[in-house]
Wavefront OBJ file of the C-alpha trace (Angstrom):
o trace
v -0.634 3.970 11.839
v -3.858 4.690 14.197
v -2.719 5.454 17.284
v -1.336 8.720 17.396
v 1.704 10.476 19.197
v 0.058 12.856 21.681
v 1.913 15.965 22.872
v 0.981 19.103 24.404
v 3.359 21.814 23.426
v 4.145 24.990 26.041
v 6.169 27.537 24.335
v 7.185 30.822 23.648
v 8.138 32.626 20.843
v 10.611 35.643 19.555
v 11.063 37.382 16.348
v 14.733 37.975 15.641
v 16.644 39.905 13.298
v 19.104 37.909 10.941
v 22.184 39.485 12.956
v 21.378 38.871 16.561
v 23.638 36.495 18.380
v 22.091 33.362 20.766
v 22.321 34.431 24.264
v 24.028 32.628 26.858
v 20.780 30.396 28.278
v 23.096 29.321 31.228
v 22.041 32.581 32.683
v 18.487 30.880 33.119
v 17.247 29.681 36.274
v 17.548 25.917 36.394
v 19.650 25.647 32.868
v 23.331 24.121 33.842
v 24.161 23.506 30.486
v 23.499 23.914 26.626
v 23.804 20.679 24.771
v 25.070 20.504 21.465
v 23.509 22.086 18.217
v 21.335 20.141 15.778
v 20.785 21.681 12.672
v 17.358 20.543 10.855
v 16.325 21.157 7.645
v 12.272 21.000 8.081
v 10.085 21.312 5.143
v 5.917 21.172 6.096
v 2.979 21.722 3.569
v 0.032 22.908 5.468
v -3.822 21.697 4.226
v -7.294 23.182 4.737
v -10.147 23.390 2.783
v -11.315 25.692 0.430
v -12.596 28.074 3.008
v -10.037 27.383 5.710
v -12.393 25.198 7.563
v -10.003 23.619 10.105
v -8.188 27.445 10.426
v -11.043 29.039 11.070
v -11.829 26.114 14.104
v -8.079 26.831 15.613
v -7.066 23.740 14.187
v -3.733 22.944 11.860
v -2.776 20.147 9.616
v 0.429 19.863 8.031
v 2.587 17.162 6.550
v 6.395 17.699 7.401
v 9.958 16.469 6.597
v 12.984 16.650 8.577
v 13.660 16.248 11.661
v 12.789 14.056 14.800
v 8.766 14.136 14.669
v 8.828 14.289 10.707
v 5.527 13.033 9.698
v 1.501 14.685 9.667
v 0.333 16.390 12.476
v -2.875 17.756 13.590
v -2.533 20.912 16.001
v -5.531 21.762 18.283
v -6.854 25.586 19.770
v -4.743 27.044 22.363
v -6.072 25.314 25.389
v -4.090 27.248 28.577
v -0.047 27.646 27.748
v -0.511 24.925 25.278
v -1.569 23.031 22.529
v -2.532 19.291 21.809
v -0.478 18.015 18.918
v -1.053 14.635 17.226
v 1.228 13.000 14.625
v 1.491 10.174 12.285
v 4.775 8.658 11.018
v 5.275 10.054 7.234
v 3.632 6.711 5.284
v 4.307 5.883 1.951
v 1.922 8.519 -0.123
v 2.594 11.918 -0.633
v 0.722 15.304 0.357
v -2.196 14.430 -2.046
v -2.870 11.137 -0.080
v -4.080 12.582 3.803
v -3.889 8.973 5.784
v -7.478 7.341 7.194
v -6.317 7.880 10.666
v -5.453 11.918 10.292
v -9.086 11.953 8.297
v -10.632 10.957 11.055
v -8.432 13.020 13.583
v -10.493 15.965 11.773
v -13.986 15.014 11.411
v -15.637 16.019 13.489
v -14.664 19.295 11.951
v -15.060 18.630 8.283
v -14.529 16.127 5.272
v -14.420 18.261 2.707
v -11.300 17.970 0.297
v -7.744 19.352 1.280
v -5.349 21.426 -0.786
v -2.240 22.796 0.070
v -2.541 26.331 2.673
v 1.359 26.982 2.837
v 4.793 25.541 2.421
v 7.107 26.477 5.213
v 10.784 25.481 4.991
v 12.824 25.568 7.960
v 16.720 25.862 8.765
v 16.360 25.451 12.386
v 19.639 24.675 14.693
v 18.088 23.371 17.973
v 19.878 23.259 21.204
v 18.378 21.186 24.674
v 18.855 23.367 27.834
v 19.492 20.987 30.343
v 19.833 20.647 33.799
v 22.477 19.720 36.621
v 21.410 15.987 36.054
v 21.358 16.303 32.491
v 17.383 16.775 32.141
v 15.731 18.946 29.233
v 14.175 21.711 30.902
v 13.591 23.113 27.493
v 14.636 23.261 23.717
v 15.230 26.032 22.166
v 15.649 26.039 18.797
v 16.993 28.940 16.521
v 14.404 29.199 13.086
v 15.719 30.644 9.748
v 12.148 30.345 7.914
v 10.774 30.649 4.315
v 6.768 30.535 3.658
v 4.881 30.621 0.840
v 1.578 31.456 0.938
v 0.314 28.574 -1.624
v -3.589 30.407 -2.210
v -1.582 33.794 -2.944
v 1.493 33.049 -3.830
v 3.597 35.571 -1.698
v 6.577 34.056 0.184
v 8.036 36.106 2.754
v 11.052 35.008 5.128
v 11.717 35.970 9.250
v 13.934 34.477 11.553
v 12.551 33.454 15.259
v 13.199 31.925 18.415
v 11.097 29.144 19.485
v 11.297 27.824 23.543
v 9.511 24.627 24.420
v 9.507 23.128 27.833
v 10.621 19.777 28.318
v 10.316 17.120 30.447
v 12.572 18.307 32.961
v 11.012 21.973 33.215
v 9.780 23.385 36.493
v 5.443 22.329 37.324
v 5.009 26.101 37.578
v 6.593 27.678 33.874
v 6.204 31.156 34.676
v 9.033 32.310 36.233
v 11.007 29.882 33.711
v 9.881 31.981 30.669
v 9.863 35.648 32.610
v 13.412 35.029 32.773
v 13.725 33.785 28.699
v 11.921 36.419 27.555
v 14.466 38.795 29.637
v 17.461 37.085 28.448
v 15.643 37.073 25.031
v 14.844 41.057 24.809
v 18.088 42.240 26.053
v 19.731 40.427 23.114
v 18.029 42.331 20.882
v 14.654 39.823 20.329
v 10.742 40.554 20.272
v 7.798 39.587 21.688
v 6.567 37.319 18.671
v 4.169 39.176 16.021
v 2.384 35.942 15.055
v 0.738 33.435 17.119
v 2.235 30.992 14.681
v 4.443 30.236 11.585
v 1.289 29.310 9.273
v -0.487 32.514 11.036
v 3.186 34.480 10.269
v 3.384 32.713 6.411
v -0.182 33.890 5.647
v 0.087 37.117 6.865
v -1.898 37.130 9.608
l 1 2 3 4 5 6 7 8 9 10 11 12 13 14 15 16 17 18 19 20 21 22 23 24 25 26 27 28 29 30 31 32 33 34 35 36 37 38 39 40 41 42 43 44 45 46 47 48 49 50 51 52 53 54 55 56 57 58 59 60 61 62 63 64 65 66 67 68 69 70 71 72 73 74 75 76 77 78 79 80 81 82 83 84 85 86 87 88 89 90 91 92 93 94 95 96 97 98 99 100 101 102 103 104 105 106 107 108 109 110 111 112 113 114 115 116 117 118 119 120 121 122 123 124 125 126 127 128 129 130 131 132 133 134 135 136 137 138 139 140 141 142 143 144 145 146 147 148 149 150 151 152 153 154 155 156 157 158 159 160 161 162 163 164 165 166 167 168 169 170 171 172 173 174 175 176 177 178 179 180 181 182 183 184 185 186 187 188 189 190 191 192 193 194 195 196 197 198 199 200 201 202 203 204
């Protein structure tokens, strides 16, 4: 458990009201074909310290279930259309014990001790857009979400729309999510109001 899983996430984000229907992505550029839905039940606890050190940096560190990627993760600043994300595999301990290796993913921004930020549970049904050859341009994954913020203890609940490109998408993304966000708005979506889901839990 030292090496960790390094991805660099490009996406973009809607908020949608509970009633809106999933588009047909087909009508995307490049998408031949919708796979199947997964449905995820995703439940992350979010850490920083006392005064929101690693927040206040850009930086995220959470501790999720659920899912393909369940495990910790350690999101970076905005760098471009994306962000570095690092993850562990889950462990054996339990939010209270942060493994060695994610310690030392966030040094170099503090050591002070970690308590719980937010809880964010997740139904999430996630769908791969895919390709004539059967590549994932992107996944897009429909989010039925339900915060708490842990320090003061109001919850609030949203649903959203979450694209991220995949290995298949197009070098140049642009035109890829100009025509998402069209599809998205004319169903009835919004340009996101948070930058994230922690931002979105703490009410920010």
């Amino acid at each position: 458990m030292t090496e960790p899983r390094r991805t660099n996430e490009v996406e973009v984000k809607f908020d949608v009201e509970v009633d809106i229907a999933v588009p047909d992505w087909t009508r995307v550029p490049g998408v031949a074909t919708v796979g199947a839905a997964e449905r995820r039940a995703l439940d992350a606890v979010y850490l920083d310290t006392a005064d929101a050190e690693l927040g206040r940096s850009g930086y995220a560190l959470r501790r999720r279930t659920g899912g393909p990627d369940a495990g910790w993760h350690v999101k970076g600043p905005r760098v471009g259309a994306g962000r570095e994300e690092l993850g562990w595999p889950l462990g054996g301990g339990g939010i209270a014990e942060v493994p060695a290796p994610v310690r030392a993913a966030i040094a170099h921004i503090t050591d002070e001790p970690l308590s719980p930020l937010a809880r964010i549970r997740n139904d999430r049904v996630a769908y791969d857009l895919l390709d004539t050859e059967g590549g994932v341009v992107a996944e897009f994954v429909d989010d039925h979400v339900t915060a708490r913020d842990e320090r003061a203890g109001v919850d609030r609940t949203w649903r959203e729309w979450e694209i991220e490109l995949g290995p298949a998408a197009p070098e140049d993304h642009e035109p890829l999510f100009a025509a998402i966000g069209e599809i998205a708005r004319a169903a009835g979506a919004s340009d996101a109001s948070s930058d994230s889901k922690l931002a979105r839990a703490l009410g920010l």
